[in-house]
C-alpha positions as CSV (number, residue, x, y, z in Angstrom):
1,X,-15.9,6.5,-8.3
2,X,-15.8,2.8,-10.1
3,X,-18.3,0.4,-9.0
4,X,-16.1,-1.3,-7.8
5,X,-15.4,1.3,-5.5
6,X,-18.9,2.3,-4.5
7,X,-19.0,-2.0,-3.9
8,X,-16.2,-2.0,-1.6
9,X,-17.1,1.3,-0.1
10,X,-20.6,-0.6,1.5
11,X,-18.2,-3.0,3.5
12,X,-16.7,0.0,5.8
13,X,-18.7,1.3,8.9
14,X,-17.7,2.4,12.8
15,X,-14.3,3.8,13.3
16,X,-11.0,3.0,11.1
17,X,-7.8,4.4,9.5
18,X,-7.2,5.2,5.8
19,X,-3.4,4.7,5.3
20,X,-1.1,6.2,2.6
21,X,-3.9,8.3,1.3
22,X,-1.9,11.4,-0.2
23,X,-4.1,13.6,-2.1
24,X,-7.0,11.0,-2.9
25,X,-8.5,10.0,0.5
26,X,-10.7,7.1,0.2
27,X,-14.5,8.4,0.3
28,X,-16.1,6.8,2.9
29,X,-19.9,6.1,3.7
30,X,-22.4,7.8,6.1
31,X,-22.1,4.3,7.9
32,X,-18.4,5.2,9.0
33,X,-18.5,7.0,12.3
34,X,-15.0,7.9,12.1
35,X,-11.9,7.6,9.6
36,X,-8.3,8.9,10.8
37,X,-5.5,9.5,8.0
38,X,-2.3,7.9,8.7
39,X,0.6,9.0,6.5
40,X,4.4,9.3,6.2
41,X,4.5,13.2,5.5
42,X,2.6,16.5,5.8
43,X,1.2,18.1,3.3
44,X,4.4,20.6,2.6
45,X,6.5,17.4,2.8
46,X,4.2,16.0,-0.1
47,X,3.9,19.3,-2.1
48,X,7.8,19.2,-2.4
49,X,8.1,15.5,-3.0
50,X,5.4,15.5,-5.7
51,X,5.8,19.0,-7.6
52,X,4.5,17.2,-10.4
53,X,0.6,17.4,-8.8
54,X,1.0,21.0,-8.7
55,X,0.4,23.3,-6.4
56,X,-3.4,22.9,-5.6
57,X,-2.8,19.3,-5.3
58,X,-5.3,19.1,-1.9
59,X,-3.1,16.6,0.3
60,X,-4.6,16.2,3.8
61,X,-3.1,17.1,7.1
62,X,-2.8,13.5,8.5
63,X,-3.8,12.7,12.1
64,X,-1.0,10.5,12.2
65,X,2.5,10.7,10.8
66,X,3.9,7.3,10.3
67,X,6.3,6.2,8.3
68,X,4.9,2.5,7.7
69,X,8.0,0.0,6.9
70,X,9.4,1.4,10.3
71,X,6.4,2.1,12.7
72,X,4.0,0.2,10.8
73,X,0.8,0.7,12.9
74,X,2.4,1.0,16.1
75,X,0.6,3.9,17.1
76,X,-2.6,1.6,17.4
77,X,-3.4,-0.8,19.9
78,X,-4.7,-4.9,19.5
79,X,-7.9,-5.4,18.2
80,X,-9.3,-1.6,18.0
81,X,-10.4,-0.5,15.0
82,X,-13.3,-1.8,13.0
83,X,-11.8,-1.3,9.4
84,X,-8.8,-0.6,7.2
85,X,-8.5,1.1,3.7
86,X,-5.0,0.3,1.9
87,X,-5.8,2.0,-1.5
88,X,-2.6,2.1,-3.6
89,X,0.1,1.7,-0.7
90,X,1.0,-2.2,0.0
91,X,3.3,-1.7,-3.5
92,X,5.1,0.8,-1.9
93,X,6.2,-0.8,0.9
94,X,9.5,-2.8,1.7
95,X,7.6,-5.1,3.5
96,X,4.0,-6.0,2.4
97,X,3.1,-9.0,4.0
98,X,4.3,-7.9,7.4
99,X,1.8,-4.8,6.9
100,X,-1.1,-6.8,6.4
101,X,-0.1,-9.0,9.6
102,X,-0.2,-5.5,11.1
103,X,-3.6,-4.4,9.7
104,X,-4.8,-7.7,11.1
105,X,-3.5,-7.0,14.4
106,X,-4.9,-3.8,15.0
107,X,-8.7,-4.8,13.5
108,X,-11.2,-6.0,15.6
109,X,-12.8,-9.6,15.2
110,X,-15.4,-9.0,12.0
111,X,-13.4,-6.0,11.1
112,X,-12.6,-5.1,7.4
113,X,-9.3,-4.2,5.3
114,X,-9.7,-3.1,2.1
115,X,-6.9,-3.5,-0.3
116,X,-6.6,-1.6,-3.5
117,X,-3.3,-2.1,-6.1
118,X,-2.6,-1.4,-9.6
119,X,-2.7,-4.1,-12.2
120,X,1.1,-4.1,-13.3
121,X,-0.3,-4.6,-16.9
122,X,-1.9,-1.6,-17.6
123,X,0.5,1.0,-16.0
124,X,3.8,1.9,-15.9
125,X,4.7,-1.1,-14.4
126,X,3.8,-2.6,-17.8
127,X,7.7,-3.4,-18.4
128,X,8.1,-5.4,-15.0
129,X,8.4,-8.9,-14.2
130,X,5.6,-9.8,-10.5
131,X,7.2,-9.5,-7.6
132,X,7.5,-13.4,-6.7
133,X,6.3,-14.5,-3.4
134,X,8.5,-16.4,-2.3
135,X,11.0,-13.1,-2.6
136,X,8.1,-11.5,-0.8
137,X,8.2,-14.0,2.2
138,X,12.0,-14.2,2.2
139,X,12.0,-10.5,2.6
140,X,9.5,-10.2,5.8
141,X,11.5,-13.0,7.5
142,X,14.4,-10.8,7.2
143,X,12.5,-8.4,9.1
144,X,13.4,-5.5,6.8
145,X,12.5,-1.8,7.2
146,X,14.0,0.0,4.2
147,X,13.0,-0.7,0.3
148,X,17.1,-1.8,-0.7
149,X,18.2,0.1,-4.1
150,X,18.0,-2.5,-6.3
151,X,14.1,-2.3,-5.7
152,X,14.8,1.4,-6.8
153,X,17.0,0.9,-9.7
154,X,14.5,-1.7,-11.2
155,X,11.6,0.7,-11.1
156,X,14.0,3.5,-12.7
157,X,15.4,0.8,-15.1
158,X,11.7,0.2,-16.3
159,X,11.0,4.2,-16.8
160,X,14.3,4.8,-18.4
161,X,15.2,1.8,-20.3
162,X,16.5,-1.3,-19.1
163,X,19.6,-0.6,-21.2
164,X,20.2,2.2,-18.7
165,X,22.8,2.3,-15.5
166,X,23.4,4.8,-13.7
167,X,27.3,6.1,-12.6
168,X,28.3,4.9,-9.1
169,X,28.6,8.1,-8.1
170,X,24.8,8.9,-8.6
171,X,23.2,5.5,-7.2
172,X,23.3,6.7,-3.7
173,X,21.3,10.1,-4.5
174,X,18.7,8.4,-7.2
175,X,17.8,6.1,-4.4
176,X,17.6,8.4,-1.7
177,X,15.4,10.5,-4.2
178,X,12.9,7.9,-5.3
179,X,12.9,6.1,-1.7
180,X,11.6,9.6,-0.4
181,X,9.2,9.8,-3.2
182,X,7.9,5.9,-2.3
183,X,8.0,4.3,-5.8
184,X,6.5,1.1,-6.8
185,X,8.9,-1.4,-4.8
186,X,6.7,-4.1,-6.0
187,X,3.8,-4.9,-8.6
188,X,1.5,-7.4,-9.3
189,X,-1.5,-8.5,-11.1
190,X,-5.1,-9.4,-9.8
191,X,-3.8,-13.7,-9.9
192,X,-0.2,-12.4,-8.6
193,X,-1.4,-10.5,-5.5
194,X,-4.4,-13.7,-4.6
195,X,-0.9,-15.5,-3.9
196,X,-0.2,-13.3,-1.1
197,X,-3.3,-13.1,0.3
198,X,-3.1,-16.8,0.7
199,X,0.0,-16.7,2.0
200,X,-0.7,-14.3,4.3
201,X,-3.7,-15.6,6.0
202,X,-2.2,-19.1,6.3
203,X,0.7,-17.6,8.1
204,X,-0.5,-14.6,9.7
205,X,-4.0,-15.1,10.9
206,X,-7.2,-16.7,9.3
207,X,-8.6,-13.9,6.5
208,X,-11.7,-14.2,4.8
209,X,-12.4,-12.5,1.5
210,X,-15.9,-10.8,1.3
211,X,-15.5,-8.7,-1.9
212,X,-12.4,-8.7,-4.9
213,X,-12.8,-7.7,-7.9
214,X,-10.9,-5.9,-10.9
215,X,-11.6,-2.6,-13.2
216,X,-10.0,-0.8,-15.5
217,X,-6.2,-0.4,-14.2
218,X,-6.9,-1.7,-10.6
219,X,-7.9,-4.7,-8.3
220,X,-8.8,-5.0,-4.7
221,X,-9.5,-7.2,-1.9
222,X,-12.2,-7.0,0.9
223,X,-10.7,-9.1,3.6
224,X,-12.5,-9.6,6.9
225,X,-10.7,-10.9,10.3
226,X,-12.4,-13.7,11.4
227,X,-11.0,-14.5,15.0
């Protein structure tokens, strides 16, 4: 684990949620009582979405199944868990800013949400323009559920060329693919991503940032809900 990691991994204790975690949950501490896994599939769902992990790859039965641009958290009530760990998920998401109003809502006052993303730069994301906020913002006030295909086609664009378009015939069925698989809709850098943490606890609910940092090919957040 990066220091950073082990840093941010000092800020969790009583009972939380890790969400998204796939194959890598998020190691927690002896100070964590409890830690519940909340993802969109089962583990034979995520074997046959992901052959490319192979076999062994060790995902987790989750204690619950949510798929989080349509439930979101809804399956927790106000104010009742004590941390959050968003480790590689917000960029997957059709709607980012209205999952961090939700992680707010479910955390109790003091509690933590750690936020961890990948630094555009340094992966295959390289070849993408930031995802503006403003597109970001416009986006949650449309209330939508569903990452839209051109989303999709950008992120295939960027792996296969942006020269590259696909036939009309095979856009539905790409995006269908690569929706299930829950590629990068969005993608930032450490500066970018600071943006919508302002812009999220100006709109959504008072944050306060107790930890951030960047290594290697990732950068994350420590936010704590302060009323």
């Amino acid at each position: 684990m990066s220091e950073i990691r082990q840093r941010f991994s000092t800020r969790l204790s009583g009972d939380g949620i890790d969400i998204g975690p796939g194959h890598c949950p998020w190691p927690v501490p002896p100070t964590v009582r409890s830690v519940r896994l909340v993802d969109r599939w089962d583990p034979d769902a995520n074997r046959t979405l992901f052959p490319e992990l192979g076999a062994d790859a060790d995902f987790r039965e989750p204690d619950v199944i949510s798929n989080l641009d349509v439930d979101r958290l809804s399956a927790f009530g106000d104010r009742s868990l004590d941390f959050v760990i968003a480790s590689h998920v917000l960029e997957h998401l059709a709607d980012p800013i209205g999952c961090l109003g939700e992680i707010r809502r479910v955390l109790r006052r003091g509690g933590v949400c750690l936020v961890m993303l990948p630094d555009r730069r340094y992966t295959f994301d390289r070849g993408r323009p930031g995802t503006p906020l403003a597109h970001l913002v416009a986006e949650h006030r449309a209330g939508v559920t569903e990452v839209d295909d051109e989303h999709v086609l950008e992120f295939i664009r960027n792996d296969r060329g942006q020269r590259w378009e696909p036939h009309p015939a095979e856009v539905a069925e790409l995006c269908d693919i690569h929706r299930r698989r829950s590629v990068h809709a969005h993608c930032w850098t450490y500066e970018e991503f600071g943006e919508v943490i302002g812009y999220a606890s100006g709109r959504l609910g008072r944050w306060r940032i107790v930890d951030e940092g960047h290594s290697g090919d990732e950068f994350g957040f420590v936010l704590r809900r302060r009323l």
